[in-house]
N, C-alpha and C positions, 0 to 999 in steps of 0.2 A: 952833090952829096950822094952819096951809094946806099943801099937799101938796106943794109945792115947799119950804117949808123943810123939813118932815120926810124928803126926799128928801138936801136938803144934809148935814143931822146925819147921816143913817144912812151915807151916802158918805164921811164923815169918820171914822165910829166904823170902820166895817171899816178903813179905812185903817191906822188907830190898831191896832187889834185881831190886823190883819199885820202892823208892821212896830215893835212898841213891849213893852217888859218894862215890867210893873208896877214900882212900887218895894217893894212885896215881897218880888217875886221877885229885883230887884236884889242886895235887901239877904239873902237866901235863898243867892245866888250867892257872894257877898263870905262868909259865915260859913263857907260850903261850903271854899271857898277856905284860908282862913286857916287851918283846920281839917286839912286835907289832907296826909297826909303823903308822900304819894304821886308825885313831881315830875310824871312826864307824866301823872297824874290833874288834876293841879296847872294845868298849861299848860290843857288842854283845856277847862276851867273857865274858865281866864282867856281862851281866844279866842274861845269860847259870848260871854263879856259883851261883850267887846270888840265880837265880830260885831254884839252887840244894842244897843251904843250908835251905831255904825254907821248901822245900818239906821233907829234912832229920828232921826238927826241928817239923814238923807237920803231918809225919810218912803218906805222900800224893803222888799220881802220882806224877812222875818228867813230863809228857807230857801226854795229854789231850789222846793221842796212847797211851793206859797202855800196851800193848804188849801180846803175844802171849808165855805160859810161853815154855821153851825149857831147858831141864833136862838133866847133866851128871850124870852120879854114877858111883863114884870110890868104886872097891871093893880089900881089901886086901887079904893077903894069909893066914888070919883065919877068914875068917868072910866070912857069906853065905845071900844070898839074898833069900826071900821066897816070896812066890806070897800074903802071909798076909802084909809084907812089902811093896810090890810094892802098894798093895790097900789102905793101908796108907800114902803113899806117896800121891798117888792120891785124898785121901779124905784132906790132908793138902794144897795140892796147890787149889783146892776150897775153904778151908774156908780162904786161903789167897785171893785168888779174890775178895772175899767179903767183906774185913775183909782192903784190901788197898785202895778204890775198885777199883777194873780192870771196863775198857768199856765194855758193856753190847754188844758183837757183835758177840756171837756166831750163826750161824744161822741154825733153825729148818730143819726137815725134808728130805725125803728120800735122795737118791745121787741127781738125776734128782734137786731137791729142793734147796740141799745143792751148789749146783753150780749155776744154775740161782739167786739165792736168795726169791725165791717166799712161800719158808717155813717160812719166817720171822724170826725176830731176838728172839734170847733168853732174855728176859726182867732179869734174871739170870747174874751177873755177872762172877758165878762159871759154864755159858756155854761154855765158853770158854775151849776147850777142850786142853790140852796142847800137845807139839809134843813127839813121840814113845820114849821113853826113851835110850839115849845111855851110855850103860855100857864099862867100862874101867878098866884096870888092874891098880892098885898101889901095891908099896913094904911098903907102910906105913900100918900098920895093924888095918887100917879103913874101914869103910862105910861112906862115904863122899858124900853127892849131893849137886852138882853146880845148880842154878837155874838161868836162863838168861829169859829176856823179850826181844823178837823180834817183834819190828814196822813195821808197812805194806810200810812206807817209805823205808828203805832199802832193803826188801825184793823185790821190785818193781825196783830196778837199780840193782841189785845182777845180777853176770852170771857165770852161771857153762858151760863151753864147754870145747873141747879141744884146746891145742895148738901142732903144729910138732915144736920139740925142736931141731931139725936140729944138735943133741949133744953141743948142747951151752946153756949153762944156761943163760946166756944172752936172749938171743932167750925168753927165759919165763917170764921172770923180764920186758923185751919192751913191751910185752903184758898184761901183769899186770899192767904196770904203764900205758898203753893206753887205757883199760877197765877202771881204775882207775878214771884215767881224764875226761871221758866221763859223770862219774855216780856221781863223787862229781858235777862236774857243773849243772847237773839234777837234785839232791837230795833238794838241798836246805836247808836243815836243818844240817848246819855246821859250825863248823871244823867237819871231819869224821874221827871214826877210821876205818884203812883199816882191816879187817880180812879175810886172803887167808889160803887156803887149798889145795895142790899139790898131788893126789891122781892117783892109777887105775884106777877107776870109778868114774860116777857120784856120787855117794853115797859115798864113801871114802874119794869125795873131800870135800865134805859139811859134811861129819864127822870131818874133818882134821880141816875144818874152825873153825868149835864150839870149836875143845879142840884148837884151837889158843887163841879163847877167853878165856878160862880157865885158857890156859898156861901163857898166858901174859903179860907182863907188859909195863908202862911206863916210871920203871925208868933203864930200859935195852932192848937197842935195837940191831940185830944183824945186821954187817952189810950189808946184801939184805933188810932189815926191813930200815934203815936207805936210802939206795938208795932209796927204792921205796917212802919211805915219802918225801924225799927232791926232787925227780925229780917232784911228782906230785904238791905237793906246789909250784913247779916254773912257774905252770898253772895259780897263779893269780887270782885265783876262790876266795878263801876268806872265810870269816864267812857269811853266808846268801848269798853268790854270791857277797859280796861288796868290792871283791878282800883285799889283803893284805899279812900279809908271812903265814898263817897257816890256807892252807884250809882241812889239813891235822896232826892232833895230833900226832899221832903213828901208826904207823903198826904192826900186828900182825900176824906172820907167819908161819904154819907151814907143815913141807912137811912129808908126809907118804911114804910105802914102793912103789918101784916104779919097772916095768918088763921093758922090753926088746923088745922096741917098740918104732914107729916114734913118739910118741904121749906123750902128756903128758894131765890130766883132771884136770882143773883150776876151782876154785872156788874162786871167788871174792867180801865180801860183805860189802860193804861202810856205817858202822854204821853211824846213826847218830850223833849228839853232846851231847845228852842224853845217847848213847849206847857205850861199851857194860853196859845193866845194870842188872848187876850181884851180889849174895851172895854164900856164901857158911854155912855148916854148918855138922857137926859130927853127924851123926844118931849113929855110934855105934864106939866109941875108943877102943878098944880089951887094946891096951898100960896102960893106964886107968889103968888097973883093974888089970894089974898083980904084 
């Protein structure tokens, strides 16, 4: 496939990925709903869909936060990734910024700048720079990129630390759901999905998180995905904090390789009720063509 069309797909899939609810989570929403006994829990539910039919219908931000894009790449076992790809890639998720458009808030200027914020913002939608791309192995014989928009609302109650698992997996689940409860009551922009990552490292754990969101679903939950959504919803937190049964849609879980240590490295991050907001899309099907 040549770099202009993998330019086009990738420009489409952000597109898609800001301003589109799976039908998953659709149908995640609609049970939430029904479910509800809570009226202005009830409404808030109903204007979240509403919003997101909206936004699919008029190919627009789903939230005023168009998000921060963050990239999986699945690579199979015939297909190679090249550094002309990677820069197509990169030039697609710019002309998706501008093209959905993303919030204008990248901000200029050296490190020193870039952290005070004194370099000012990027008037540039495509400033937004998106985060280090993480690649991943599939047995499907693709090139696959996941595209996700992460909001400065969750990222702001998210926590990567450790926990000592005391050899009880219980032990990590208390903690999860106690980090949990803490960040939906803070977040405010809910129901949340929860997505945890159970990792070596820092870094492993917050890799673990993403492919949760990738992995995921809502119309299958396993059961620690199931605890942890049903214990934190007995928190009473709610849609917008206005209590009711579902301050919590789904959990999404996933745990990577683990040593031989008191420890375990937790990543916990409480999407909001716009999030995850994600596409995917086939840069290169090998299957295709044989």
């Amino acid at each position: 496939m040549d770099n202009e069309r993998i330019i086009e797909l990738v420009k489409n899939t952000l597109v898609a990925a800001g301003s589109t609810f799976k039908q998953d989570k659709k149908d995640a929403y609609c049970r939430a709903i029904a479910a509800e006994t809570n009226e202005k829990a009830k409404w808030v539910m109903e204007t979240i869909l509403e919003n997101a039919e909206a936004a699919e219908k008029n190919h627009s931000p789903l939230c005023d936060d168009s998000g921060i894009p963050h990239l999986v790449l699945e690579v199979g076992p015939n297909s190679a990734v090249t550094g002309n790809m990677l820069d197509a890639i990169k030039k697609g998720v710019q002309e998706g910024l501008r093209k959905l458009p993303g919030r204008p808030m990248g901000i200029m200027g050296d490190d020193s700048h870039r952290i005070d914020q004194s370099g000012g913002l990027n008037p540039d939608s495509a400033g937004v720079e998106p985060s280090p791309i993480l690649v991943r192995r599939t047995e499907e014989d693709v090139i696959r990129l996941h595209i996700m928009m992460f909001g400065g609302g969750p990222a702001i109650r998210a926590k990567t630390y450790r926990v000592f698992h005391k050899h009880n997996t219980q032990v990590v689940i208390d903690e999860i759901v106690s980090w949990s409860k803490e960040a939906v009551a803070q977040l405010g922009c809910s129901p949340c999905t929860l997505a945890v990552g159970i990792g070596r490292s820092h870094f492993e754990a917050s890799s673990m998180m993403m492919q949760a969101l990738v992995d995921g679903t809502y119309d299958y939950q396993s059961e620690m995905e199931k605890e942890i959504t049903r214990r934190v919803n007995e928190s009473d937190v709610g849609p917008l904090g206005l209590h009711g049964n579902t301050s919590v849609l789904a959990t999404f879980l996933k745990v990577g390789p683990q040593r031989a240590s008191g420890v375990r490295i937790v990543c916990v991050r409480p999407c909001c009720c716009f999030e995850p907001r994600i596409a995917s899309v086939d840069l290169i099907n090998n299957e295709e063509s044989l």
